[in-house]
N, C-alpha and C positions, 0 to 999 in steps of 0.2 A: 856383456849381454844386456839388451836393453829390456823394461817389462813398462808395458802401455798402461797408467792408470786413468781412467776416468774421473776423471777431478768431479766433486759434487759437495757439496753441504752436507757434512758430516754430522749423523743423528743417530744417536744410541737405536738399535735395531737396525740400522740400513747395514744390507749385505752387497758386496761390488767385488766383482772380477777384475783380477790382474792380471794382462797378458802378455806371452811374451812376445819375441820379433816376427813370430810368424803367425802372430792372431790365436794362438793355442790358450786355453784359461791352463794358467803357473798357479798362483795362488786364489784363492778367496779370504777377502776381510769379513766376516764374520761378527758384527756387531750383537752385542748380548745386552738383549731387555730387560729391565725388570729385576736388574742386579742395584743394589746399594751403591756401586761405584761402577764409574762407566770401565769397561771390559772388552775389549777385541780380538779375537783369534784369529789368527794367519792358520788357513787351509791347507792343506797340496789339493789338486784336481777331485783324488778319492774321498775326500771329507778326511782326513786326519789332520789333527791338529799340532802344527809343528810350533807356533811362538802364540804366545799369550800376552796381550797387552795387558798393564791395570793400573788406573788411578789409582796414587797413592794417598792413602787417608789419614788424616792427621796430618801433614806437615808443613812447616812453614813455607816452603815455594813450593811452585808444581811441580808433581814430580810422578812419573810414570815405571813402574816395572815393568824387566819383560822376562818372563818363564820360559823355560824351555821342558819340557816333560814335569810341570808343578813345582822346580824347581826356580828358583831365580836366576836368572840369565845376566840382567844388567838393570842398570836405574840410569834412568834419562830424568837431566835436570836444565835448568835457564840456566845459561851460565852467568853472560851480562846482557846488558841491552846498549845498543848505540843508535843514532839515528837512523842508520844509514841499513845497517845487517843483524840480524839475531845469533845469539850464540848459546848453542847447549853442549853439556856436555852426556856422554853416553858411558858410565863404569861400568863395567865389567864383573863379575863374581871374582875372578883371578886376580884385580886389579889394574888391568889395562884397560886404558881413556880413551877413548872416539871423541874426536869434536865436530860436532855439525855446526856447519856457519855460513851465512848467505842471507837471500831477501828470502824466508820460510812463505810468508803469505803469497809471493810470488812465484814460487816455486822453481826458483833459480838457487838452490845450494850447494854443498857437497859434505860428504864424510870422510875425515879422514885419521888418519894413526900415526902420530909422530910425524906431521909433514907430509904425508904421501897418500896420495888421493885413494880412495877405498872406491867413492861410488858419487856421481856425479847424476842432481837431480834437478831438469829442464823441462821448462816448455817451450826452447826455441829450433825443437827438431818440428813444432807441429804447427801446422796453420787453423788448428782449431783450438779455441779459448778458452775451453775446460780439460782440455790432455795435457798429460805431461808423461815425462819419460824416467825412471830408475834406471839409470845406466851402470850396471857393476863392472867395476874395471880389472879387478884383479881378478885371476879366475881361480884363484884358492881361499877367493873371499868366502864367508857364510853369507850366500845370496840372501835368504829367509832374513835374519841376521838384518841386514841391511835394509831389505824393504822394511821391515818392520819398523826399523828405525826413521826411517822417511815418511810411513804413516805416521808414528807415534810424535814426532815434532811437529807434524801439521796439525793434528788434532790438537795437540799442547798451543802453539801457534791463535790457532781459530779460537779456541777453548780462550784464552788472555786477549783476543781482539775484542 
């Protein structure tokens, strides 16, 4: 399942829809003003709040949580730097690792678990310069899950540009 994000300059307070293959709003990003550290919610359609982004404070590299009902979900970090691709990594509460890796500013990466692609994220489905595409591949993936992790490395990404 593919979900259409509108690429834009990411600014604490800016809210943007995410939509899926047939133009429908799937999520809303939900940018939170006026908070101590930058904060993000992933919406569904109804206004509920399924993932919680947050700068993580205090620590020595960047480093992002993500909640899931006020709880912790995962921590997304830099893994390494190369010239060429970026690499994070994504823990998990359980302790299973996601790695994102690819050109992040580009918006050419992917996610994946042990070798095997979770979710593949493009701009070369679009011929316009600000879209790009979440493509989740597995379908017993945690979509939310995923996009969120695709916001949250770009922000981190921009945020160290």
């Amino acid at each position: 399942m593919k979900y259409l994000v509108r690429d834009k300059i990411f600014a604490i307070g800016d809210d943007y829809w995410i939509e899926d293959e047939q133009g429908r709003h799937a999520f809303l990003v939900d940018g939170k003003a006026m908070r101590l550290r930058d904060t993000l919610e992933l919406k569904d359609p109804d206004g509920q709040v399924l993932i919680t982004l947050r700068q993580k404070m205090f620590s020595l590299r960047d480093t992002m949580t993500i909640e899931r009902d006020e709880r912790p979900l995962a921590t997304v970090r830099r893994k390494r730097l190369s010239l060429l691709r970026n690499h994070y990594r994504v823990t998990l509460v359980e302790g299973t690792e996601l790695d994102v890796s690819g050109r992040i500013l580009d918006r050419e990466f992917t996610v994946e678990y042990e070798g095997e692609l979770l979710a593949h994220i493009s701009r070369q489905w679009f011929h316009v310069r600000d879209t790009y595409a979440v493509n989740v591949v597995r379908e017993d993936a945690d979509t939310a899950l995923l996009v969120a992790v695709a916001v949250c490395v770009i922000r981190m990404a921009e945020r160290e540009d």
